[in-house]
Kinemage of the C-alpha trace (Angstrom):
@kinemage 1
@onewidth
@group {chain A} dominant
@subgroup {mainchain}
@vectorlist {calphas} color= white
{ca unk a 1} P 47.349 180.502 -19.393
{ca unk a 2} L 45.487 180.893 -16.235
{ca unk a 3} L 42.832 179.292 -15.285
{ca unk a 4} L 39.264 180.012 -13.299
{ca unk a 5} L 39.961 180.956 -9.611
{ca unk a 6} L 40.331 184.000 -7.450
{ca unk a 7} L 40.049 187.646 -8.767
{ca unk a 8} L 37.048 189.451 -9.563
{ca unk a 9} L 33.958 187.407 -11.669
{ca unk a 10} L 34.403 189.498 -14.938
{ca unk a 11} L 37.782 188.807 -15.089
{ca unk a 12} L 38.512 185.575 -14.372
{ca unk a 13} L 36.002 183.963 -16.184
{ca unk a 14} L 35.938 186.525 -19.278
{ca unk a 15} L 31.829 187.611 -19.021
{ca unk a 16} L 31.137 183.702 -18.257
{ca unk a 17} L 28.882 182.646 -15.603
{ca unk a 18} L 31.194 181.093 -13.160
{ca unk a 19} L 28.599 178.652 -12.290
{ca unk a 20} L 28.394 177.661 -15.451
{ca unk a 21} L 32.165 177.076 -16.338
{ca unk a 22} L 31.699 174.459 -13.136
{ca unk a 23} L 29.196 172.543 -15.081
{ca unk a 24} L 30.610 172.557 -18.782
{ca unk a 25} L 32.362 169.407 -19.917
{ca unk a 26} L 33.831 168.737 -23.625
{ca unk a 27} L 30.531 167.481 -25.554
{ca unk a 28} L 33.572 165.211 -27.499
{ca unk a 29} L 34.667 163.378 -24.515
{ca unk a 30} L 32.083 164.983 -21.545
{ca unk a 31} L 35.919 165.076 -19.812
{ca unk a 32} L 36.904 168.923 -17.846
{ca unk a 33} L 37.684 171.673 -19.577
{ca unk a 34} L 40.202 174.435 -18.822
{ca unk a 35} L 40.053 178.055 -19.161
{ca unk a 36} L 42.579 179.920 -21.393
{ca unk a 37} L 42.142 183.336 -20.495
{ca unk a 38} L 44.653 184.446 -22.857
{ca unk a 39} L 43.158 182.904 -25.733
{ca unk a 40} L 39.538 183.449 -24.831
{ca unk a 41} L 38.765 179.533 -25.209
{ca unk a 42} L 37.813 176.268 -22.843
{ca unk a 43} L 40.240 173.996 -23.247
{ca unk a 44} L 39.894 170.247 -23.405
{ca unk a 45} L 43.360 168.330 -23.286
{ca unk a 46} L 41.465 164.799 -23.606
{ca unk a 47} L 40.436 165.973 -27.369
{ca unk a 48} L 43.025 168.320 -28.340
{ca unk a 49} L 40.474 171.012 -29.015
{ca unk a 50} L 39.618 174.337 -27.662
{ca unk a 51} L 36.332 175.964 -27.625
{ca unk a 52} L 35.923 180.177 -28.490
{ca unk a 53} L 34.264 182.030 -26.275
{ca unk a 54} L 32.559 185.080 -28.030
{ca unk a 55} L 31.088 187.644 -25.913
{ca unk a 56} L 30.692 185.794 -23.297
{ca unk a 57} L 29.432 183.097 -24.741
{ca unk a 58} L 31.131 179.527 -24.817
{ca unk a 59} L 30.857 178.023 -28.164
{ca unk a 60} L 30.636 174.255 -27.575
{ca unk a 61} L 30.596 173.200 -31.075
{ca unk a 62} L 33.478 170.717 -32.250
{ca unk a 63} L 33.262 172.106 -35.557
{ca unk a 64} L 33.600 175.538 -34.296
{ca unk a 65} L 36.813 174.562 -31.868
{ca unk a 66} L 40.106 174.719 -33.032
{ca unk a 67} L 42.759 171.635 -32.610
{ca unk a 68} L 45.707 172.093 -30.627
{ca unk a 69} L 49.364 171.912 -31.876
């Protein structure tokens, strides 16, 4: 798992604005969230969920997140 930080903008963020992965919060708890690069989500460890991102595109919908193990 690796999350935002050097590297090129494409690639660390996978197509997401940087700018706006600062600003994000979990709309569950409004705690951080952490990017899974691997799995293509936004991670938020307060509420055990992680959010898709598709195309670029975080999808901050609980229903739509998946629960962690």
């Amino acid at each position: 798992m690796s999350e935002t930080s050097g590297g090129s903008a494409g690639n660390a963020t996978l197509g997401v604005d940087p700018r706006l992965l600062e600003i994000l919060v979990c709309p569950v708890t409004k705690g951080p969230l952490r990017l899974d690069h691997d799995r293509s989500e936004l991670v938020s460890e307060s509420a055990g969920l992680a959010y898709p991102i598709r195309d670029g595109i975080p999808i901050m919908l609980p229903e739509e997140a998946r629960k962690l193990d």
